[in-house]
Each structure stands twice: as structure tokens, then as C-alpha cells.
ROBALO-937593 format. One record per residue (C-alpha): x, y, z; residue in one letter; residue number from 1. Coordinates in pm, 1 decimal. Each point is the difference from the previous one (the first is absolute). Layout:
BEGIN
[pt [X; Y; Z]; 'A'; NUM]
...
end
This chain:
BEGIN
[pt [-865.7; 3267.3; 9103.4]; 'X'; 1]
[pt [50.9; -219.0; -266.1]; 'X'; 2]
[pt [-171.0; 125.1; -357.6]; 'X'; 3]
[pt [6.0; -320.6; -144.1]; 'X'; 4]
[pt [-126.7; -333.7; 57.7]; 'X'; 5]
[pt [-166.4; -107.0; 313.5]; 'X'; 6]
[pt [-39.8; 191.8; 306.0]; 'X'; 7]
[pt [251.5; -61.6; 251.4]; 'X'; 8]
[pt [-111.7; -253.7; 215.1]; 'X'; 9]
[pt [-256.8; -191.2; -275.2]; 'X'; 10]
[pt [225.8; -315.2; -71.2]; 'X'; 11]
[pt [13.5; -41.8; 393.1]; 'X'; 12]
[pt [-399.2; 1.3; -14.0]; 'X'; 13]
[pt [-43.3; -230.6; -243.8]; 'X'; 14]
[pt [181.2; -221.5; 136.9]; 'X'; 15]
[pt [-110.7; 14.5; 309.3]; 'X'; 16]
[pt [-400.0; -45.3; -125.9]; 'X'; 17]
[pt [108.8; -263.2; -221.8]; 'X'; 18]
[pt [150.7; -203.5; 316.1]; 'X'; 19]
[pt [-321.7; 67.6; 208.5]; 'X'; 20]
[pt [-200.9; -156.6; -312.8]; 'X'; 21]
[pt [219.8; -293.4; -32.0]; 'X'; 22]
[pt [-16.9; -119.3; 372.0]; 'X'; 23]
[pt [-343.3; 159.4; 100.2]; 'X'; 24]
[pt [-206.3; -313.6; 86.5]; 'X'; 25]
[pt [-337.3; 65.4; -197.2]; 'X'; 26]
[pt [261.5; 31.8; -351.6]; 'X'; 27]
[pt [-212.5; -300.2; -191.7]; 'X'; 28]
[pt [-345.3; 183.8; 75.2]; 'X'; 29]
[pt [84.6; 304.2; -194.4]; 'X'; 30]
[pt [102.5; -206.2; -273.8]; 'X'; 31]
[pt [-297.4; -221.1; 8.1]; 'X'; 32]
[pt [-183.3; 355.2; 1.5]; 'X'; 33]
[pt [162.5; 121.7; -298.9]; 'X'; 34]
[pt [-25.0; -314.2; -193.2]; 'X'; 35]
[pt [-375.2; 25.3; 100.2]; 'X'; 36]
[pt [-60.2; 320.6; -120.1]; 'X'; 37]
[pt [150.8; -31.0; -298.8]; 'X'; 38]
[pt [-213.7; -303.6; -118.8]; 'X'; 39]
[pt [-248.5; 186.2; 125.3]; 'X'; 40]
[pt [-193.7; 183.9; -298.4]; 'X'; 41]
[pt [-231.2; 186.2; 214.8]; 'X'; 42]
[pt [261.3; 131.3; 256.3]; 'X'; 43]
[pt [79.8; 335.8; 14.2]; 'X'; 44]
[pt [371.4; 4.9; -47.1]; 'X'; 45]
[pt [22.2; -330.3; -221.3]; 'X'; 46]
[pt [243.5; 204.2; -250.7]; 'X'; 47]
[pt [184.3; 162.9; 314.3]; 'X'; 48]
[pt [83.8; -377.9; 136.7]; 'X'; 49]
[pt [34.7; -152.6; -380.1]; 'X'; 50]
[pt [277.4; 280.3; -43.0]; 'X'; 51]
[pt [186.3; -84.9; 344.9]; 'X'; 52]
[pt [-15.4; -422.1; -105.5]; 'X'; 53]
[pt [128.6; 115.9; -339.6]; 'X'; 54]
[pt [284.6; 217.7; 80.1]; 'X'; 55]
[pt [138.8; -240.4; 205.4]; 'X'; 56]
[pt [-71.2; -320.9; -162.5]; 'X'; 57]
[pt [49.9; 89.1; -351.5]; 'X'; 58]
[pt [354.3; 155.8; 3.6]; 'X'; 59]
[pt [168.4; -270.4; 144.3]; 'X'; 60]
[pt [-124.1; -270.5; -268.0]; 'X'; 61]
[pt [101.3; 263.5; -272.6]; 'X'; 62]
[pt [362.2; -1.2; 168.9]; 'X'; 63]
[pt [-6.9; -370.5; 18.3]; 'X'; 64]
[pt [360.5; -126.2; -133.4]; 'X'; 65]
[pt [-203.3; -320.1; -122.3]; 'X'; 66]
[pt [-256.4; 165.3; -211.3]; 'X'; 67]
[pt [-41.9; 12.1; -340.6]; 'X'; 68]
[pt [-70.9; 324.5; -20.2]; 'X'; 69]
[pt [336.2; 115.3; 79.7]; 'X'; 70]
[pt [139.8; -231.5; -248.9]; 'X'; 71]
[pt [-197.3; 165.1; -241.1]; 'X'; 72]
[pt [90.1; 352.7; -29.8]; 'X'; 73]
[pt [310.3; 58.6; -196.6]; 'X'; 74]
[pt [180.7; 345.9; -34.7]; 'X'; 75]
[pt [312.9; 81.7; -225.4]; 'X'; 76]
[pt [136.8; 311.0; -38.7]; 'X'; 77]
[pt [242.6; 60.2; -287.5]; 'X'; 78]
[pt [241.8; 327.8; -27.3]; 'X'; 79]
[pt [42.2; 137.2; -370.6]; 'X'; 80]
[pt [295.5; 179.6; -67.2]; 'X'; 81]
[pt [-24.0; 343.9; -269.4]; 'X'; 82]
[pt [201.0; -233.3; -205.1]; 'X'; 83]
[pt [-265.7; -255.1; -72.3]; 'X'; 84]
[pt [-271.8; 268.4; -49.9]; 'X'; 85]
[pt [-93.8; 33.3; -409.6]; 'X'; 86]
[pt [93.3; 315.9; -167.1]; 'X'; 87]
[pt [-198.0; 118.5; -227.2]; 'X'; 88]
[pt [63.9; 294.3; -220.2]; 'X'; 89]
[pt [-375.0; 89.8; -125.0]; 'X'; 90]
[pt [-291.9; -71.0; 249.9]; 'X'; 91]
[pt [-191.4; -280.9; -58.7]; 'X'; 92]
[pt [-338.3; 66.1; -171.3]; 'X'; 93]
[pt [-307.0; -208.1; 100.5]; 'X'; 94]
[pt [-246.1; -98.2; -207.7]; 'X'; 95]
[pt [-360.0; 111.9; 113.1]; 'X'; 96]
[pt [-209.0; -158.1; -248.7]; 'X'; 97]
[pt [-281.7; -256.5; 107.9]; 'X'; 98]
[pt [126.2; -356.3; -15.1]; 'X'; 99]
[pt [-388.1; -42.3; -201.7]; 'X'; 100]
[pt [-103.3; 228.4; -332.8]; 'X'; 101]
[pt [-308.8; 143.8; 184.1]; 'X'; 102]
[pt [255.7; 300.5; 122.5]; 'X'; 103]
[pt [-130.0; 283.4; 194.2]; 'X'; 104]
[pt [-374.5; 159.1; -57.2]; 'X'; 105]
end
């Protein structure tokens, strides 16, 4: 038995319920259903079907190559060798004085 991961035989599942989905004729009126329910503010499971449009809608325009988003986000990571660290020989004293002359009551 494998300890990790998926059960043996899961992958295969999926798989094979995702391919019934796909070519099962009546596909567009679950969607419809969904879509309905989640406009729907009095339906019982409006958050359940919101959650199922969003996590499969929403990722892929995050991922999109032509988005700004991506464009945005900017990461650099510089090394810093124990050479360019200061040395100090005393420890540095901070000042913890009020910036104002009220000072502390």
C-alpha cells in the first residue's frame, strides 16, 4: 500500500469520471444548473455552486500570460556575502525618547 499520495487506483478514477462528464450528453444542463444556482440568492447551495464557477474560472485568468497582473509582481532576491555585512565594535544604542516634548505620563 502506498503511504503517500493517492490511493492506488485514484488517478485512473478521475480520469475515467472526468471522460464520462465530458461526453455525457446532458453536460450543458448541469452547467446551466450551476450557473442558476449561483445567481440564485435564495438557493440553497448558491455559495456551494459560486465556489465550483470560481475555482475553475478564476485560476486560469490569474495564469493568463497576457494579464497585467502577472506583469506586475516583481521578485529579486539578492545574496550578501559576511564580507559586506557592517562590523561594529559597540552595539548600537537607540534612542527611545518621544519624537514630541509631552514624553511619557
Amino acid at each position: 500500500m502506498n503511504k503517500r499520495g493517492r490511493p492506488k487506483g485514484m488517478r485512473a478514477t478521475q480520469l475515467d469520471i472526468q471522460r464520462r462528464l465530458y461526453e455525457h450528453p446532458d453536460r450543458q444542463k448541469v452547467i446551466e444548473s450551476i450557473y442558476r444556482a449561483a445567481l440564485d440568492d435564495d438557493h440553497k447551495c448558491q455559495a456551494v455552486a459560486m465556489k465550483l464557477i470560481m475555482d475553475r474560472v478564476l485560476p486560469v485568468s490569474l495564469c493568463d500570460k497576457d494579464s497585467d497582473i502577472n506583469k506586475a509582481i516583481s521578485i529579486n532576491i539578492t545574496s550578501v556575502s559576511p564580507d559586506d555585512m557592517p562590523k561594529w565594535d559597540k552595539p548600537a544604542l537607540i534612542d527611545a525618547t518621544p519624537a514630541n516634548d509631552e514624553g511619557y505620563e
